[in-house]
DOVOKOL-927625 format. One line per 8 residues: number of its first residue (from 1); for each residue x, y, z of C-alpha. Coordinates in steps of 0.1 Angstrom, whole numbers, always signed. Example, Ala and Ser with C-alpha at 12.3 -4.5 7.8 and 13.67 -1.06 7.14 Angstrom:
! DOVOKOL-927625
1 = +123,-45,+78  +137,-11,+71 $
This chain:
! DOVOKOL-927625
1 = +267,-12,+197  +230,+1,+184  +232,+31,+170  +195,+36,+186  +210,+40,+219  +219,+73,+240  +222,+57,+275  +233,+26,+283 $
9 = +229,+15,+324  +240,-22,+326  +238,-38,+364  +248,-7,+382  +251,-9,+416  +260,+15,+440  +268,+17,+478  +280,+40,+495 $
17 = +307,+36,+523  +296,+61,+559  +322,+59,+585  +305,+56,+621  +333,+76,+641  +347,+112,+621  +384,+117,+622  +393,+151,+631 $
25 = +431,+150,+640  +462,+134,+621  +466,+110,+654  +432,+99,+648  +432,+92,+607  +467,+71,+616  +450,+56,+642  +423,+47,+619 $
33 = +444,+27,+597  +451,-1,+621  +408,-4,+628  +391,-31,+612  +370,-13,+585  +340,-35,+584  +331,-27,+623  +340,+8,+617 $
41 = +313,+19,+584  +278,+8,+577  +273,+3,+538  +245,+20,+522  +227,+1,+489  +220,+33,+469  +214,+18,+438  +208,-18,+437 $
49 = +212,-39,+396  +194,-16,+380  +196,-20,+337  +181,+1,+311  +183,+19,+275  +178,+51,+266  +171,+54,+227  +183,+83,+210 $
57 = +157,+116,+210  +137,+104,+240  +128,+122,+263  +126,+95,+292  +115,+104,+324  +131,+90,+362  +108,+91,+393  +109,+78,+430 $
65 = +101,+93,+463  +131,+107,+479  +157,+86,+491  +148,+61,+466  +181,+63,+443  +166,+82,+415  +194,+111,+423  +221,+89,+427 $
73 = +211,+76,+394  +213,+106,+375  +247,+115,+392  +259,+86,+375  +246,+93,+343  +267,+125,+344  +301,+106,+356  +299,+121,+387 $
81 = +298,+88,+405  +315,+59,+395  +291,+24,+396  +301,-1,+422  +292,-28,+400  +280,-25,+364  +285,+2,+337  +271,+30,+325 $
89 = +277,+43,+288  +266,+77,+268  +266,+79,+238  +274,+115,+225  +279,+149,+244  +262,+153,+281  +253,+181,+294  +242,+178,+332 $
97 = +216,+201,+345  +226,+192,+380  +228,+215,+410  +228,+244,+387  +249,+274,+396  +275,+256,+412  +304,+279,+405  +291,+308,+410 $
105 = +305,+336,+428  +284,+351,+447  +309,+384,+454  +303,+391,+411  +279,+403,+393  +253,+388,+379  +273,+399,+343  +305,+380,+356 $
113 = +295,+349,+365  +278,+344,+332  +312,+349,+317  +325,+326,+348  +296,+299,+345  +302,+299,+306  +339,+293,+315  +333,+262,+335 $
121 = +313,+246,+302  +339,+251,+282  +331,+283,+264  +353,+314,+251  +349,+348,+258  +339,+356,+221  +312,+329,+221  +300,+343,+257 $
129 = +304,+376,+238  +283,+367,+208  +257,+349,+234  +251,+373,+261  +220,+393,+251  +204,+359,+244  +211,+347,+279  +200,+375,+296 $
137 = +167,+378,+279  +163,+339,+286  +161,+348,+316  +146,+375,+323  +173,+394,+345  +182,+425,+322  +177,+449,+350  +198,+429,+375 $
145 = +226,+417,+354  +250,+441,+368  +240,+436,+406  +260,+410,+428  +250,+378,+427  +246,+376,+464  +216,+401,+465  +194,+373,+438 $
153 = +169,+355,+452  +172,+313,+449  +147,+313,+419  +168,+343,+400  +203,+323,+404  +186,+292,+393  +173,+313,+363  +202,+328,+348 $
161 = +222,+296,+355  +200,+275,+333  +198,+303,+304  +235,+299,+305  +236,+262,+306  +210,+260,+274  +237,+275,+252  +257,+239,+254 $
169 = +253,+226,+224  +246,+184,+240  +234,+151,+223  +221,+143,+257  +205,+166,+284  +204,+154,+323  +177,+177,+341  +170,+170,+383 $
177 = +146,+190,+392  +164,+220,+379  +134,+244,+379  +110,+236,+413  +121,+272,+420  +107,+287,+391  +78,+307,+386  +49,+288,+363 $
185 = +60,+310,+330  +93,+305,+333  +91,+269,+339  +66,+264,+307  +96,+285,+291  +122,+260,+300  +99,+231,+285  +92,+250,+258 $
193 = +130,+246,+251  +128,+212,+260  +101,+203,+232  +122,+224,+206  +158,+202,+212  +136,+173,+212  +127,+177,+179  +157,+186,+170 $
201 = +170,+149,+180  +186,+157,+212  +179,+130,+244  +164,+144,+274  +169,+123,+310  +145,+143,+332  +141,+135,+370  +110,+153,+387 $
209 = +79,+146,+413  +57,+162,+392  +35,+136,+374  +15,+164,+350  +48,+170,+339  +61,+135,+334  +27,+123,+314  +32,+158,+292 $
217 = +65,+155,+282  +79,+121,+287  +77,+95,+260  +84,+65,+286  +97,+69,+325  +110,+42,+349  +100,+38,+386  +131,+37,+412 $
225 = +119,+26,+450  +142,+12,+476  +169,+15,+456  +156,-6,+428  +142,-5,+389  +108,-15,+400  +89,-6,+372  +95,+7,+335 $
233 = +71,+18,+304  +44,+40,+295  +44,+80,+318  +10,+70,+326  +14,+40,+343  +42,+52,+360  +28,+80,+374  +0,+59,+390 $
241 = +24,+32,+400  +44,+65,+418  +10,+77,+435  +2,+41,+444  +38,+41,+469  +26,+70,+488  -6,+48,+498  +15,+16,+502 $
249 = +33,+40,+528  +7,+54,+549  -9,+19,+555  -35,+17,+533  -55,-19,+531  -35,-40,+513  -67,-66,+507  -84,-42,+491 $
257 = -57,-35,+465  -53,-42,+429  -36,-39,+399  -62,-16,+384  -77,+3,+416  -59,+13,+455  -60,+40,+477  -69,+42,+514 $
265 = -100,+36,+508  -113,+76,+536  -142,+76,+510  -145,+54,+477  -168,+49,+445  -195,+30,+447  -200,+25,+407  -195,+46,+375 $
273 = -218,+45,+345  -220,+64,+311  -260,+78,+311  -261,+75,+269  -263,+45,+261  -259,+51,+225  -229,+77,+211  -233,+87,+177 $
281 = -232,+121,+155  -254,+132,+171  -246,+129,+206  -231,+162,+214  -217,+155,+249  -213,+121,+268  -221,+123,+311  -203,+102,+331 $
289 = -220,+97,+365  -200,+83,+395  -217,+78,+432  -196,+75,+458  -199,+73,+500  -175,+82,+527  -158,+55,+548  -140,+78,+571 $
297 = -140,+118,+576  -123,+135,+549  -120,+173,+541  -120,+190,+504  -114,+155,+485  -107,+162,+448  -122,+139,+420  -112,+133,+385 $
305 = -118,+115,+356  -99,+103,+329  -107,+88,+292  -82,+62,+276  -85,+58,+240  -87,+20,+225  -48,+18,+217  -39,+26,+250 $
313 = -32,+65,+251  -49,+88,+274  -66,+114,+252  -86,+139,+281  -92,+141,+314  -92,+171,+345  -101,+173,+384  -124,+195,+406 $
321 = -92,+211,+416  -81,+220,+379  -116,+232,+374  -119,+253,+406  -147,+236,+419  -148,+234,+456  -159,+202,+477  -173,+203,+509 $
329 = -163,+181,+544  -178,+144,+543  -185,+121,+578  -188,+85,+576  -216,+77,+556  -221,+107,+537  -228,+98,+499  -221,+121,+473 $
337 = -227,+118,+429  -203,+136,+406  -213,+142,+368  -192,+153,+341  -204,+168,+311  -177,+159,+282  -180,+167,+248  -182,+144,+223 $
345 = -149,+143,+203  -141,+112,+203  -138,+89,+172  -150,+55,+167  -137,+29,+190  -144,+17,+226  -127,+35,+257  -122,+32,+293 $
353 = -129,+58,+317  -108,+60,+348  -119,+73,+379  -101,+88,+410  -105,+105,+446  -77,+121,+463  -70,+139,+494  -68,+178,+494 $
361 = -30,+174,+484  -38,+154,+456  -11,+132,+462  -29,+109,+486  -52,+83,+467  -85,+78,+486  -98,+54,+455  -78,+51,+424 $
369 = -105,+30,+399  -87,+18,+366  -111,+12,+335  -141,+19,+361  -165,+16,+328  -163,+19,+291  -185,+38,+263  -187,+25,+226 $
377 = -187,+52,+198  -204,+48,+165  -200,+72,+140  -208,+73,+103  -182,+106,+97  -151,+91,+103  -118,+99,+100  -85,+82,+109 $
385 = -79,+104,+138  -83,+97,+172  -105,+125,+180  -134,+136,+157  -159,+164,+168  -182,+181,+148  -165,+206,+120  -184,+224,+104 $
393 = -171,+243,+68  -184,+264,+40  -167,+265,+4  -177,+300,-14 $
């Protein structure tokens, strides 16, 4: 075995058996014996050979639309389901943030079913004991602890279950969308967490929808669609492979598709340049300048940029709708020219600007443009880092 490897997911398989008649009397369920069983289910393909690794101390991300598997998988993970074909193998303690707060009694006290919760993982009352303040302040419920459970909203319940689950002391973490309830501070809480145990060596499975979050904190992802591994690497590439499915799905032109540029194509760039065409010290911002026209009529689209640095990583990037800057309604024909104003930090080297325009939900991909055009820096001040703006210092 490699001692590299948390997770090990070796040709799993799994289908799930659903009956098409329910029994619902003793009569009927001995009745049921004598029925053939292959006329009597439909057999659904949840997971279909899917293989991977999971090195130790990643923090390795698992998305799909819904219904795709992704779910499944994780349950799996946690030995909740058992693989029709294949294996699955962790390596060390797991601690599954699934369906938090199932045991909780909604009849106690918010006090009690910490002590109940911390139970179910395995804990004594004296470490409970020794715990408890840091639990509660985790999250945030001092002034409710000792109101029933029943009268907490979803996002509270949610809340104090996960501050008790963070006491487990785990090799591996599974986490399923554990905090969509969440309010924005807490949730940057929880990652916070997240970044701490991961440099403290502890592997981190995370399932979500939420690509920012997958490109932040992932170190690599795989992409599960119809019940199959379809694609596995780099959070980036994932996350646009993920967007790309939605326009698959709502039909958009599949001629005018490729690897580096989709979307359904409601209102597209017409080209991208860089204005300076020569980036040096001295340059103290680089524009990029993209022109584009409307096919069909859209409302509100939202455009973004991104800049990928010559080794591959994405060092910057933002949207109209990060930035609070409001777009208007476009008809067919309507032409439109975006500028952005970025400031020059960027170290010597060559990098590629991507380019996209999406719907008002942001999820719909209008014109996705991969490596749309590229700027050269040449500076004199370098240093090995891969951003370098201008520092200024004084020595007295």
């Amino acid at each position: 075995m490699n001692n590299d490897i948390a997770i090990t997911v070796d040709h799993v398989s799994k289908d799930f058996r659903l009956p098409h008649e329910q029994t619902r009397s003793i009569k009927g369920a001995v009745l049921g014996m004598f029925k053939r069983k292959d006329k009597d289910v439909d057999i659904q393909h949840a997971l279909r050979d899917v293989s991977f690794e999971v090195k130790k101390g990643e923090f390795f991300g698992i998305v799909g639309r819904n219904g795709s598997g992704k779910s499944t998988l994780l349950k799996m993970l946690a030995g909740i389901y058992q693989p029709t074909v294949g294996s699955v193998a962790a390596h060390g303690k797991l601690v599954p943030f699934i369906e938090l707060g199932v045991g909780f009694n909604p009849e106690l006290t918010g006090r009690e079913n910490v002590y109940l919760n911390g139970a179910l993982l395995g804990f004594s009352k004296k470490q409970i004991d020794s715990q408890y303040d840091e639990i509660v302040k985790f999250a945030e419920l001092e002034e409710f602890m000792d109101q029933k459970l029943k009268n907490y909203s979803s996002g509270m319940q949610v809340r104090l279950a996960f501050s008790v689950a963070t006491t487990a002391k785990a090799d591996i973490l599974l986490i399923d969308e554990v905090l969509a309830v969440g309010d924005a501070d807490f949730q940057r809480k929880c990652f916070d967490f997240f970044k701490m145990i991961k440099k403290q060596g502890t592997t981190v499975v995370f399932v979500s929808h939420d690509m920012g979050a997958v490109k932040e904190y992932c170190d690599r992802a795989i992409l599960i669609n119809d019940s199959k591994l379809v694609a596995e690497g780099n959070p980036d590439d994932i996350a646009r492979d993920y967007t790309h499915l939605f326009n698959v799905a709502a039909g958009e032109d599949a001629a005018s598709q490729t690897a580096k540029r989709f979307g359904d194509n409601r209102i597209r760039f017409n080209d991208v340049t860089v204005r300076q065409k020569r980036i040096d010290d001295d340059t103290a911002e680089i524009t990029i300048v993209a022109t584009a026209t409307a096919k069909k009529k859209l409302s509100k689209p939202v455009f973004g940029f991104s800049v990928t640095a010559p080794d591959g990583r994405q060092l910057l990037g933002t949207n109209t709708h990060i930035l609070e800057q409001k777009t208007g309604d476009y008809q067919p024909g309507d032409t439109l020219t975006v500028t952005w104003h970025v400031p020059n930090v960027f170290a010597d080297g060559t990098y590629a600007v991507d380019v996209a325009l999406c719907h008002e939900d942001i999820i719909t991909v209008s014109d996705w443009w991969e490596d749309a055009t590229r700027f050269t820096v040449s500076k004199t001040k370098k240093t090995p880092y891969p951003v370098n703006p201008q520092i200024s210092v004084r020595v007295k």
